[in-house]
C-alpha positions in Angstrom: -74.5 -33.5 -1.9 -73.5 -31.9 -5.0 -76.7 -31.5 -6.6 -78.3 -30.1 -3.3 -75.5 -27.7 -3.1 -75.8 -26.8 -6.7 -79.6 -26.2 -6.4 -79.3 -24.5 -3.4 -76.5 -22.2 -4.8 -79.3 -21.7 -7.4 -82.1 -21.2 -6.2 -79.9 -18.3 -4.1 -78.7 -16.2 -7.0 -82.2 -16.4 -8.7 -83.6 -15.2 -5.4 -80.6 -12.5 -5.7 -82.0 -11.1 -8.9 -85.1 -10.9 -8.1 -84.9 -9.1 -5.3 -81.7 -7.2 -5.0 -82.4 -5.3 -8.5 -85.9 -3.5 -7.0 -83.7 -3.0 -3.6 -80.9 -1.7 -6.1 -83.3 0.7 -8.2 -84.8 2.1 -4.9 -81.5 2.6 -3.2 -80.7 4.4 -6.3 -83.9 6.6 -5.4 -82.7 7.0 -2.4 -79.2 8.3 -3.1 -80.6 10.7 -6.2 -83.6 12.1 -3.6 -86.0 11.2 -6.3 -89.8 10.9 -4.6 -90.3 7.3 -3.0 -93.5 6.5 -0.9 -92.2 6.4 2.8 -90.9 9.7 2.1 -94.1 11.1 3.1 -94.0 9.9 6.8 -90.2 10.2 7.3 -89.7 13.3 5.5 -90.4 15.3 9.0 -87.9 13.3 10.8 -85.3 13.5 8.0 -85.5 17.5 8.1 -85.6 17.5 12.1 -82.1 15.4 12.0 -81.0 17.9 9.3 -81.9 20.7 12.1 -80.1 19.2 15.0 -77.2 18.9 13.0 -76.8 21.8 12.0 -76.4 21.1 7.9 -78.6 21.8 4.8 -80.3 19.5 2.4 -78.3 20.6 -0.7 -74.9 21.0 1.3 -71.9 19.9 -0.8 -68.8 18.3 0.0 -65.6 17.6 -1.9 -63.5 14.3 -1.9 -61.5 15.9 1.0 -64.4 17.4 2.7 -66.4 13.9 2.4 -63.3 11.9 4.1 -63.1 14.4 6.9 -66.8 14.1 7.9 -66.1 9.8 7.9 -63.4 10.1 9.7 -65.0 12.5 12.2 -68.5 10.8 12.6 -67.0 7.3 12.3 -64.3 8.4 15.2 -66.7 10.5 16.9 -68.7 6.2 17.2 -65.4 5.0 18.6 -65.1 6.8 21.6 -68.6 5.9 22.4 -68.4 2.7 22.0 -65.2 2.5 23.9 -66.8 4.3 26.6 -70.0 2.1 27.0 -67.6 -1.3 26.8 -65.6 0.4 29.9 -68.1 1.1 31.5 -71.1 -0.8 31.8 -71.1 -1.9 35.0 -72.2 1.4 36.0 -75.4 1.5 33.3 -78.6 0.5 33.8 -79.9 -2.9 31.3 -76.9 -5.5 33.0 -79.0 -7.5 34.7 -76.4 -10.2 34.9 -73.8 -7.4 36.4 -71.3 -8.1 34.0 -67.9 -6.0 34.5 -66.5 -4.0 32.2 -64.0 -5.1 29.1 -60.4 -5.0 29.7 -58.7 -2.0 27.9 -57.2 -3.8 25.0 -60.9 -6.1 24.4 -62.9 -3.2 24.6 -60.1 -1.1 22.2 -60.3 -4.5 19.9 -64.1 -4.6 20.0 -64.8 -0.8 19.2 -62.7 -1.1 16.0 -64.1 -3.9 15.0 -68.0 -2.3 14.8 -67.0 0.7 13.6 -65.0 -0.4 10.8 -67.7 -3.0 10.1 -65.6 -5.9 10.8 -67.5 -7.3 14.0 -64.5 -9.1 15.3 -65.2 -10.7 18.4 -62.6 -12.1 20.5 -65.3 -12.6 23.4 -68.9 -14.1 23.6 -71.5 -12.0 24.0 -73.7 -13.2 26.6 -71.1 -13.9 28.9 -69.2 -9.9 28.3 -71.8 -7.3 27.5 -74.9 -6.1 28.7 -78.0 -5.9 27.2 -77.2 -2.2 26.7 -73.9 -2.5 25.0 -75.8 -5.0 22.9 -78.4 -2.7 21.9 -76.9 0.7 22.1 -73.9 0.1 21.1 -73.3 -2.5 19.1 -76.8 -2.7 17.0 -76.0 1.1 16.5 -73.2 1.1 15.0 -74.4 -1.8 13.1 -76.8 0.5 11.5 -73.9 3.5 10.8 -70.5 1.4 10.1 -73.2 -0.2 6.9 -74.3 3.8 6.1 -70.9 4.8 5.7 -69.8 2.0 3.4 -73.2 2.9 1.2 -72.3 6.2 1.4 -69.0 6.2 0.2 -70.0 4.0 -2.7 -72.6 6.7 -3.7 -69.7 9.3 -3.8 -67.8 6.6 -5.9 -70.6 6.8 -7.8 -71.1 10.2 -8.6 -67.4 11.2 -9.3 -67.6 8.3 -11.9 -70.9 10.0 -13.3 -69.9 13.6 -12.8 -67.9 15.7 -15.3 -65.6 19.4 -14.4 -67.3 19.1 -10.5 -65.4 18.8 -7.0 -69.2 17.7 -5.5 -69.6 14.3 -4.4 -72.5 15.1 -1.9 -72.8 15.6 1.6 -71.6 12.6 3.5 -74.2 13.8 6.4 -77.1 13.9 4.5 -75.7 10.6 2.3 -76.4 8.5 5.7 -79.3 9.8 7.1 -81.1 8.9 4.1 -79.4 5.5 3.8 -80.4 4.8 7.5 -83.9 6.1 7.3 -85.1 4.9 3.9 -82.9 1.9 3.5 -81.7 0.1 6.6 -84.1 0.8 9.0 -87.2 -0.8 7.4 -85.6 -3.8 6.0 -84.1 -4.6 9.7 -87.5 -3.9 10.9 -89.4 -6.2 8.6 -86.6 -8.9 8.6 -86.7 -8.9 12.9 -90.3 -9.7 12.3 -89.8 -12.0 10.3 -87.0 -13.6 12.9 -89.4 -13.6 16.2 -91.9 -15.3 14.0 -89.3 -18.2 13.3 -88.0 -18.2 17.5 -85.3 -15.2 17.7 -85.3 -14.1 21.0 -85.8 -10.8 21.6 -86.5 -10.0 25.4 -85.6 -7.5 28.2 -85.8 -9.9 30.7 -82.8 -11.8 33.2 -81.1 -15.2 32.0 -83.2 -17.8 32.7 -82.1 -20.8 34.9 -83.2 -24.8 34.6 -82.6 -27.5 36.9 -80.8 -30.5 35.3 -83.1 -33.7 36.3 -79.6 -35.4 36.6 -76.2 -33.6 37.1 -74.6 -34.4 33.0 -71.4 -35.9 35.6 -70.6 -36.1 39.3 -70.1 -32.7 41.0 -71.4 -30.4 37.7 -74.0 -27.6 38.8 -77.5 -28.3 39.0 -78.8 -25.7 37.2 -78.1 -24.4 33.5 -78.0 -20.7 33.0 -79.9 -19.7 29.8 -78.8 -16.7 27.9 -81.6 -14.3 26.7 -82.2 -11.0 25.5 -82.6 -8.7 22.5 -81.3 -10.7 20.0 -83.6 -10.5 16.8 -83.4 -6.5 16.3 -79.1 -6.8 16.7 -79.7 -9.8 14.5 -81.5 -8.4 11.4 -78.8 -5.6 11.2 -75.8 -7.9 11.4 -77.1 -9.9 8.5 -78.2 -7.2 5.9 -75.7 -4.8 6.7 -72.6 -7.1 6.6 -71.8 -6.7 10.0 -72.1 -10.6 11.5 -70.9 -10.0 14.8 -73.3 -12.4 17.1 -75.3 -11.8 19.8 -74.4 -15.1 21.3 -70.7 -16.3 21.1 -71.9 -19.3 18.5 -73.4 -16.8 16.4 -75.4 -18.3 14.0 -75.2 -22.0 15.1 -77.2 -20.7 18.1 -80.5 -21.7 18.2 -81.9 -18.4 19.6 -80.1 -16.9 16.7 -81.3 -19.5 13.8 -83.9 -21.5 15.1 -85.3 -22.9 12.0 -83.8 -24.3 7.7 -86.2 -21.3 6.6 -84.5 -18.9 9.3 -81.3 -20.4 8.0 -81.8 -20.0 4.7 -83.2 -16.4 4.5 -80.6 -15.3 6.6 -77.9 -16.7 4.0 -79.8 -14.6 1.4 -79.6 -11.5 3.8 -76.0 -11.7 4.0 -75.8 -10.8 0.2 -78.6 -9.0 -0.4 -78.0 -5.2 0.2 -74.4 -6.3 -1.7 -75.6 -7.2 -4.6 -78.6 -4.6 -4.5 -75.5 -1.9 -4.9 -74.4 -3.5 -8.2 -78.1 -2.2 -9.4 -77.8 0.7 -7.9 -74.4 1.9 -9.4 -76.1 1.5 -12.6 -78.8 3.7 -11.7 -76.1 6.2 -10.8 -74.0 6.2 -13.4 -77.1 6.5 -15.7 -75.8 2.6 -17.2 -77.4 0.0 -16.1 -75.2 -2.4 -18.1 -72.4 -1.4 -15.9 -74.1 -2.6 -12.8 -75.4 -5.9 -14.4 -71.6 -6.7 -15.9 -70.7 -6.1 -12.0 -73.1 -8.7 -10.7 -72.2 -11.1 -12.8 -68.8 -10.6 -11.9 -69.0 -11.0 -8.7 -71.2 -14.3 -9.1 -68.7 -16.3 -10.9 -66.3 -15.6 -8.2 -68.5 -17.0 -5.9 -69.4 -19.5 -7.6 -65.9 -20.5 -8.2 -64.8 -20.6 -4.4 -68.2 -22.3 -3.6 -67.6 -25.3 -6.1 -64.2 -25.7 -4.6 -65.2 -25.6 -1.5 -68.3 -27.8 -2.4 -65.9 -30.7 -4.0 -63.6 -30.3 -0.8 -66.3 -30.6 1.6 -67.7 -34.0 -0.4 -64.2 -35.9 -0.1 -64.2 -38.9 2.3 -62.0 -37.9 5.6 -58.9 -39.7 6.0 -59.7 -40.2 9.3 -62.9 -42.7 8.7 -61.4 -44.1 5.6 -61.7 -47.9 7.1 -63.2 -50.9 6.5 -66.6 -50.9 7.6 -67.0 -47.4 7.4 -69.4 -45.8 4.5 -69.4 -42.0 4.1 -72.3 -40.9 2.0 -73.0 -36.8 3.5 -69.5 -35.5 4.0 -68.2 -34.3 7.0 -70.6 -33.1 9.9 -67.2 -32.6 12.1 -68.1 -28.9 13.6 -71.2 -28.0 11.4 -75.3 -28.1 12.7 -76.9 -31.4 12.2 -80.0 -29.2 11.7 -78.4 -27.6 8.7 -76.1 -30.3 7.1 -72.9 -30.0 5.0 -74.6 -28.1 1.9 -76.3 -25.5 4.0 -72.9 -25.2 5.7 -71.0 -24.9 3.2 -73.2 -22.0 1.7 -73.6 -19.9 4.6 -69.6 -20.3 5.0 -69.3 -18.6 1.1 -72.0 -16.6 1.3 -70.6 -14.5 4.7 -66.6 -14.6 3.6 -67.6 -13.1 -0.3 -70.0 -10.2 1.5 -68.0 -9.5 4.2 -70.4 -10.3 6.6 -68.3 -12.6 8.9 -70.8 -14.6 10.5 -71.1 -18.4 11.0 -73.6 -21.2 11.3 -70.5 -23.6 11.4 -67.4 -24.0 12.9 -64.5 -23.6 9.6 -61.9 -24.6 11.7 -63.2 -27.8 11.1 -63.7 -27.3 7.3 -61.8 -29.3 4.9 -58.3 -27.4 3.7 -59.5 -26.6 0.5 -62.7 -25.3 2.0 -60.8 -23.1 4.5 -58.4 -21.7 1.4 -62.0 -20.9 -0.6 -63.1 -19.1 2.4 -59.6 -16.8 2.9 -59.5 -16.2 -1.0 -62.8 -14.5 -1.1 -61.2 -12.4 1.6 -58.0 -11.5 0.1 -58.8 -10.6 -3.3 -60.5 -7.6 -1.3 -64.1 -9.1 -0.5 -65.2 -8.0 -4.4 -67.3 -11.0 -4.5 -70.7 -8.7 -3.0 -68.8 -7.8 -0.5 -69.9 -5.8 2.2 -72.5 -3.1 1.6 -70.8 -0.1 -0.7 -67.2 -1.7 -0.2 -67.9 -4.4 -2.3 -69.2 -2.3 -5.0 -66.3 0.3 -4.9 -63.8 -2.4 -4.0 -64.8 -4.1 -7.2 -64.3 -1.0 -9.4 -60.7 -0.8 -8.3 -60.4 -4.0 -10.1 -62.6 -2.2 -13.2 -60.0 0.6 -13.4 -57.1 -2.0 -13.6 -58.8 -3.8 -15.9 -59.5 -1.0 -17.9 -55.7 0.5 -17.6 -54.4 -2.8 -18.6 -56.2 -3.4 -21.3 -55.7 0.0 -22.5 -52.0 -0.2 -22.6 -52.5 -3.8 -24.8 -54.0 -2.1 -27.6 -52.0 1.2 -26.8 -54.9 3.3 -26.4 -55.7 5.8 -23.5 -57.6 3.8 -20.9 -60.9 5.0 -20.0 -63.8 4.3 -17.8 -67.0 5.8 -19.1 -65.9 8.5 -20.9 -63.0 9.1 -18.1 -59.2 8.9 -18.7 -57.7 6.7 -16.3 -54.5 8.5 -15.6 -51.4 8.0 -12.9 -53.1 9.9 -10.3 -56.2 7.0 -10.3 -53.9 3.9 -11.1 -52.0 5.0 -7.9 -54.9 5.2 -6.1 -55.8 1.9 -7.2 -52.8 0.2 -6.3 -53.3 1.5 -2.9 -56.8 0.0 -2.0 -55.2 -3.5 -3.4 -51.7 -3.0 -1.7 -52.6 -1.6 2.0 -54.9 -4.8 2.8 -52.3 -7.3 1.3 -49.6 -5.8 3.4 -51.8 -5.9 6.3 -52.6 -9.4 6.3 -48.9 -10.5 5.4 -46.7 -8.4 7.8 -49.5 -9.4 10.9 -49.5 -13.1 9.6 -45.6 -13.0 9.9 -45.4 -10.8 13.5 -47.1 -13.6 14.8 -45.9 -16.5 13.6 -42.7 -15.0 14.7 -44.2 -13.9 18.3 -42.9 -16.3 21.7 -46.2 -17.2 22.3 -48.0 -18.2 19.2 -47.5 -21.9 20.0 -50.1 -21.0 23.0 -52.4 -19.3 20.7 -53.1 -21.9 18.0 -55.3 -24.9 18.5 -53.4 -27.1 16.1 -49.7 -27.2 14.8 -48.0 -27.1 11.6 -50.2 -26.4 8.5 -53.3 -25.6 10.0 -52.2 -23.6 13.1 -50.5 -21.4 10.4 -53.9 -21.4 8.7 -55.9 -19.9 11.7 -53.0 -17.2 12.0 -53.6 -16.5 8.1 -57.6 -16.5 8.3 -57.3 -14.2 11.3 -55.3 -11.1 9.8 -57.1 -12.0 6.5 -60.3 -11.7 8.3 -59.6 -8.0 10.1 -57.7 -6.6 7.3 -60.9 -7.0 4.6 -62.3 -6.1 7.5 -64.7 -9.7 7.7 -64.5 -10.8 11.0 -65.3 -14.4 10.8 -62.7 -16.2 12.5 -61.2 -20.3 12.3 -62.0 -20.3 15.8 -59.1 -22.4 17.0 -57.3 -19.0 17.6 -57.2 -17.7 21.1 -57.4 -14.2 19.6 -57.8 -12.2 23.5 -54.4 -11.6 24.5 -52.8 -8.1 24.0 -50.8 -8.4 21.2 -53.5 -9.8 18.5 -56.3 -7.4 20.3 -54.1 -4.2 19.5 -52.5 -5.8 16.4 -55.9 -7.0 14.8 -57.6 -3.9 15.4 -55.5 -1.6 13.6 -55.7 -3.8 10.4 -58.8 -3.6 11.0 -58.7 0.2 11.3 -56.5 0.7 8.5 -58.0 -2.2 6.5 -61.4 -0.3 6.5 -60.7 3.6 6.5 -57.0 3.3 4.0 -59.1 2.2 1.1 -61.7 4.8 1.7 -59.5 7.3 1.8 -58.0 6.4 -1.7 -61.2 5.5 -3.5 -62.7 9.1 -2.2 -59.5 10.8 -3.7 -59.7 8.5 -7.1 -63.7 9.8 -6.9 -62.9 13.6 -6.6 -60.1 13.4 -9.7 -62.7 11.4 -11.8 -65.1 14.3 -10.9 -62.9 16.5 -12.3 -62.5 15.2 -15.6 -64.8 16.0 -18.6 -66.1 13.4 -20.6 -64.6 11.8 -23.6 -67.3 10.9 -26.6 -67.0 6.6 -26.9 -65.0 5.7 -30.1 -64.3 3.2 -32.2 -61.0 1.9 -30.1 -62.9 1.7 -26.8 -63.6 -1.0 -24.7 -67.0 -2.2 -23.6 -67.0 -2.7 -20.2 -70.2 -4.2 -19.9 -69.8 -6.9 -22.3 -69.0 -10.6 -21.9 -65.4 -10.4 -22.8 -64.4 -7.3 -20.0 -66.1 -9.6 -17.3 -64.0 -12.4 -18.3 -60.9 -10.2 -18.0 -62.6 -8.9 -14.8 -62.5 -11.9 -13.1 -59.3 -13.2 -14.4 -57.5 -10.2 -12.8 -59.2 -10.5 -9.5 -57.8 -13.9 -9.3 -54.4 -12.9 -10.9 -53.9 -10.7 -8.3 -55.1 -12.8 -5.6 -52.8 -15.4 -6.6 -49.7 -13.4 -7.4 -50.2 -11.9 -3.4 -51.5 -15.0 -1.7 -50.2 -18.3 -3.3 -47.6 -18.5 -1.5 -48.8 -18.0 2.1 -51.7 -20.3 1.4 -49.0 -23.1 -0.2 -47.8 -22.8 3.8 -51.7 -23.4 5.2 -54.4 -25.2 3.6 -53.1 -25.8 0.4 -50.0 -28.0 2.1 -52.5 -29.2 4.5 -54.2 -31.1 1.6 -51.7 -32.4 -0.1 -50.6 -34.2 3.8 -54.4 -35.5 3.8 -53.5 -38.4 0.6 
């Protein structure tokens, strides 16, 4: 198992570099308006959009001008969403005549796909239309993954820009995105998913007689969930959304029918991440920076993955008799058509990009497998992350980095050419702060609420971990889930959705304020006293603070879950 898993881990990041740095350099077109081909076909529609919404092609926007129209447009998806949840009974594409969403579900599931969480407390073929599916939640699919790459090109250009208040035009910023970027690579990768067996279909459920009732008194017939799956698909996976169409997401066979299905839609999950590590080189006009970032955020990966590799490998305790040989580790809740290595991969791969979807059940993960899974979540999904927040979460971590190491050698910090001051650090502590507190303040309200005993699946260590995962998961705004926590009841539906809001909109708001006061700066000539941040050495210290922090916030909550869970295994 471990040589398939590190081959397969392989052969993934070589796949990553090959592909994610042309993706990078032509997203980097894309946010600089510098020609590229397709322009020449959707030029006319670009401009027409422009028309109809009444802005300008060179409009600018400051760091305050730039949150307001996110807040506005992303608030603005909310309320449609909401609507269409409520009230799809009465709109047309329901052919199975499902009701509408109770108030706090539909409240729950609006967040969650705006915010690009995709929380889902529900399955899908048994509580939403065909329209909901399509209209609403492929939609904002496509815009909740705009506004995270939009915001990391304002990032971007305040790092880049020098005496300016202009970070762009958020408007313009994801029209382009959406046009140029997400748009054609959904469209080609939903090809690519009918040709492998994705459904994607108008048409009723299908229903098949059993020759035999399974047992005594069951229904004859099988209902068999259909529908347009592939084009919802394609989106979820390359713009780190994840939420499924069907309630076993990607352990659904109408979802990923086939290993190559399974595999390229692994490398979806991190593509577009990793592509903005490229593309915040081409930015900043330093490529170096973006390759230092990417290599980064490998070695984190491949630090939870070989943990939760080895965990995955151990014999259980369970089957430890006589007679008994375990040779593949555990297959307790994953495919059989995948295996433990596949698994195990996809289960990394969505937790580090914030993708949140699943082609295995982690509630049945070994502990140490579950604790990789909620690290790569807590230390802010910086490991890819999802598309934009990864890239701008990870710079947070640059600028304390580069403040620390500053105040080692006594020297001004600076960040290419920019003086990292109290205004930024505060900033900084912010994006790292509000998602902790999040997570650790919901994980307590409900351990603490009446009914929590009715929630959990299991008791002790492990129901403690499914409470942890959840919060953990809305916060860093995932939205994969343990799946042994009844998560539709009032309290976690309201209480998970505002992490989830302020998990997803809090950091934003800081990183767009530490954007505009970079912006503002002029730029310091290099010297003989500063630090590299492209070279081996910062990524080392990189790293090691992403995990200090981690640790220093987390150790002790996950010494309560999987980490106690464990050590009760021997």
């Amino acid at each position: 198992m471990r040589t398939l898993l590190m081959a397969l881990f392989a052969a993934l990041l070589l796949a990553l570099v090959l592909l994610s740095r042309p993706i990078g350099e032509y997203l980097g077109d894309v946010l600089e308006r510098e020609p590229i081909p397709s322009a020449r076909f959707l030029e006319p529609l670009e401009r027409g959009l422009y028309r109809a919404m009444g802005i300008g092609f060179n409009d600018r926007m400051d760091w305050k001008q730039y949150l307001t129209a996110v807040l506005a447009f992303n608030g603005l998806g909310f309320l449609c969403l909401l609507a269409l949840l409520k009230f799809q009974a009465q709109l047309p594409l329901n052919p199975q005549g499902l009701g509408p969403m109770s108030g706090p579900l539909a409240f729950n599931t609006a967040i969650s796909f705006v915010t690009n969480t995709n929380w889902q407390a529900y399955s899908g073929e048994v509580a939403l239309s065909y329209l909901s599916q399509a209209l609403g939640l492929t939609v904002q699919n496509f815009l909740s993954a705009a506004t995270g790459l939009a915001v990391m090109a304002a990032v971007a250009r305040g790092v880049r820009r020098r005496k300016s208040t202009n970070l762009g035009s958020f408007w313009v910023d994801v029209v382009r995105i959406t046009l140029y970027v997400l748009l054609p690579l959904a469209v080609l990768f939903a090809l690519f998913l009918v040709s492998q067996g994705v459904v994607q279909t108008w048409v009723p459920y299908l229903k098949a007689l059993w020759v035999a009732p399974p047992v005594p008194g069951a229904p004859t017939e099988q209902v068999i969930a259909m529908g347009p799956a592939a084009s919802q698909i394609a989106i979820k996976m390359l713009g780190s959304n994840g939420g499924g169409f069907f309630g076993t997401n990607g352990a659904h066979p109408f979802e990923n029918p086939t290993a190559l299905a399974n595999l390229i839609q692994i490398l979806s999950i991190l593509l577009i991440p990793a592509a903005c590590c490229f593309a915040y080189g081409k930015l900043v006009r330093d490529r170096r920076q973006g390759w230092a970032l990417f290599v980064a955020m490998g070695l984190l990966l491949a630090l939870a993955t070989g943990l939760a590799g080895w965990a995955e490998r151990r014999p259980v305790a369970a089957l430890q008799q006589p007679g008994i040989v375990q040779t593949a580790g555990s297959l307790e809740g994953k495919e059989v058509r995948f295996g433990v290595e596949s698994s195990v991969l996809w289960s990394m791969a969505t937790t580090a990009a914030s993708n949140g979807s699943v082609n295995a059940q982690h509630d049945a993960m070994a502990p140490l497998a579950g604790l990789s899974q909620m690290v790569l979540m807590q230390i802010g999904e910086v490991a890819y992350g999802g598309v934009g927040s990864g890239l701008y979460g990870m710079l947070i971590f640059v600028i304390i980095g580069v403040f620390v190491s500053g105040l080692m050698v006594g020297r001004t910090p600076e960040y290419l050419g920019k003086k990292i001051d109290a205004f930024e650090m505060k900033m900084a502590a912010l994006v790292v702060l509000i998602p902790s507190a999040l997570v650790l303040v919901g994980t307590a309200a409900t351990v603490l609420h009446g009914q929590v005993g009715q929630w959990v699946s299991n008791p002790g260590p492990h129901g403690f971990s499914q409470v942890l995962y959840a919060w953990s998961s809305a916060a860093n705004n995932n939205g994969s889930a343990f799946a042994g926590l009844t998560a539709d009841n009032t309290f976690l539906n309201i209480g998970l959705g505002l992490a989830m809001l302020l998990g997803r909109f809090a950091p934003i708001a800081a990183v767009l304020a530490l954007a505009g006061s970079l912006a503002s700066k002029k730029r310091t000539p290099p010297g003989p006293g500063t630090l590299p941040t492209h070279s081996p050495f910062f990524i080392g210290v990189l790293v090691a603070i992403v995990l200090l922090v981690g640790a220093l916030t987390f150790l002790p909550a996950l010494a309560v879950g999987p980490l106690a869970e464990h050590f009760a295994s021997f």
